[in-house]
C-alpha positions in Angstrom: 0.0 0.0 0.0 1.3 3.8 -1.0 3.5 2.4 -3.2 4.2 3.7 -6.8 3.2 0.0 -8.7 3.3 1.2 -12.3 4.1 -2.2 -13.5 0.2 -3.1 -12.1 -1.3 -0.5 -13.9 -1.6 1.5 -16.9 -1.2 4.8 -15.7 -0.5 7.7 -17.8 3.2 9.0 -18.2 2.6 12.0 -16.0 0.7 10.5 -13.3 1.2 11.2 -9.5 -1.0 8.4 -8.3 -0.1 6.1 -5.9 -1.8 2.7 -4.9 -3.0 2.7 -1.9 -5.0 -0.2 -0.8 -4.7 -4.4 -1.0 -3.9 -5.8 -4.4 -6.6 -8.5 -3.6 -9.4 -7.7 -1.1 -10.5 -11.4 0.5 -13.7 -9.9 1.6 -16.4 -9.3 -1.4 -19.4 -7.2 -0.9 -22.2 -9.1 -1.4 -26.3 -8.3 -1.6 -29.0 -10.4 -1.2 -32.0 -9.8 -3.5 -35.6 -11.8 -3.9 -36.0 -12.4 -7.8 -39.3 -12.0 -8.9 -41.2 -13.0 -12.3 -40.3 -9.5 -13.9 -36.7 -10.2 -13.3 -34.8 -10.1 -16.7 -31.5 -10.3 -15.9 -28.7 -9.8 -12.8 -25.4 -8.9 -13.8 -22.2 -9.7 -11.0 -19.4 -7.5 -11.8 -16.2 -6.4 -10.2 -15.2 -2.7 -9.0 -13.6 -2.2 -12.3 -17.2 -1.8 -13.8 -19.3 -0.3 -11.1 -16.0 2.6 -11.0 -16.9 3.8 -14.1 -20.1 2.4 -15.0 -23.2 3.2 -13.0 -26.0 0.5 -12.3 -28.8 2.2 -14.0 -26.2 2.3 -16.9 -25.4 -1.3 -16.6 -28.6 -2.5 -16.9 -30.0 -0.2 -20.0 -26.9 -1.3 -22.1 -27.4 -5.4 -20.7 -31.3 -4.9 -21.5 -30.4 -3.6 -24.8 -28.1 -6.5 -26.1 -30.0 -8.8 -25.0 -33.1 -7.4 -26.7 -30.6 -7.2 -29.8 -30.5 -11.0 -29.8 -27.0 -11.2 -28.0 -26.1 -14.3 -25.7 -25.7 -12.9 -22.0 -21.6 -13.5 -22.9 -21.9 -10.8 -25.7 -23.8 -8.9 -23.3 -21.4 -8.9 -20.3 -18.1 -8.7 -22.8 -19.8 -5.5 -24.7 -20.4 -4.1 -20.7 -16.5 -5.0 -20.1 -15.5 -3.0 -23.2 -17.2 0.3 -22.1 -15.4 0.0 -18.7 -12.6 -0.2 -20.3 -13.2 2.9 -22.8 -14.2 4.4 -20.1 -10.6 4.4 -18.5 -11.1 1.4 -16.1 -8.0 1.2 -14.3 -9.0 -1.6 -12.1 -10.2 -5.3 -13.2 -13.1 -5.8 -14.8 -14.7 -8.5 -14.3 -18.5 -9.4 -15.4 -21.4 -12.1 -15.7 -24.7 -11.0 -17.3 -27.3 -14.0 -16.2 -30.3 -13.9 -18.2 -33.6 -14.9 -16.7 -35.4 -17.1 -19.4 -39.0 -16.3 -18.5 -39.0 -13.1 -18.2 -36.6 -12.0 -21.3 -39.0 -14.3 -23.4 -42.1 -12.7 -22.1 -40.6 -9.3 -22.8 -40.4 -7.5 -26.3 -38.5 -4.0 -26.9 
């Protein structure tokens, strides 16, 4: 921790930033949610998508792909992209699980 770890990162040239926390956290932050019939989806993602990616955000982009016809893999690879455009500098890490029932009884 506070150490300069530019070997771990892709930091611009110029940067001043220093690491300052665990390389590997051992304790995840985890919710517990009651799915319901309207449930289309849940998406489980690491930091590196939720720092630069907000949920609302998440889930019109997974909705969309999916409604395109595109296999929850597409979807959570096209969500992993955009963190990474977005300047990501952290893992990123996602699952998109689709919910049969409900994305089939769903249209556009």
């Amino acid at each position: 921790p506070h150490a300069k770890v530019d070997a771990l990162f892709n930091w611009p040239e110029d940067h001043n930033e220093a690491f300052a926390a665990d390389l590997v956290v051992p304790d995840p932050e985890v919710k517990v949610f009651n799915l319901s019939k309207s449930d289309e989806f849940f998406i489980i993602a690491s930091d590196g998508l939720w720092d630069v990616v907000g949920a609302e955000d998440a889930v019109v982009k997974t909705r969309s792909s999916l409604y395109a016809g595109k296999s929850p893999y597409e979807a959570a690879e096209e969500l992993c992209d955009l963190a990474l455009k977005l300047g990501s500098s952290d893992n990123v890490t996602v699952i998109v699980v689709k919910l049969l029932d409900a994305c089939s009884q769903r249209s556009p």
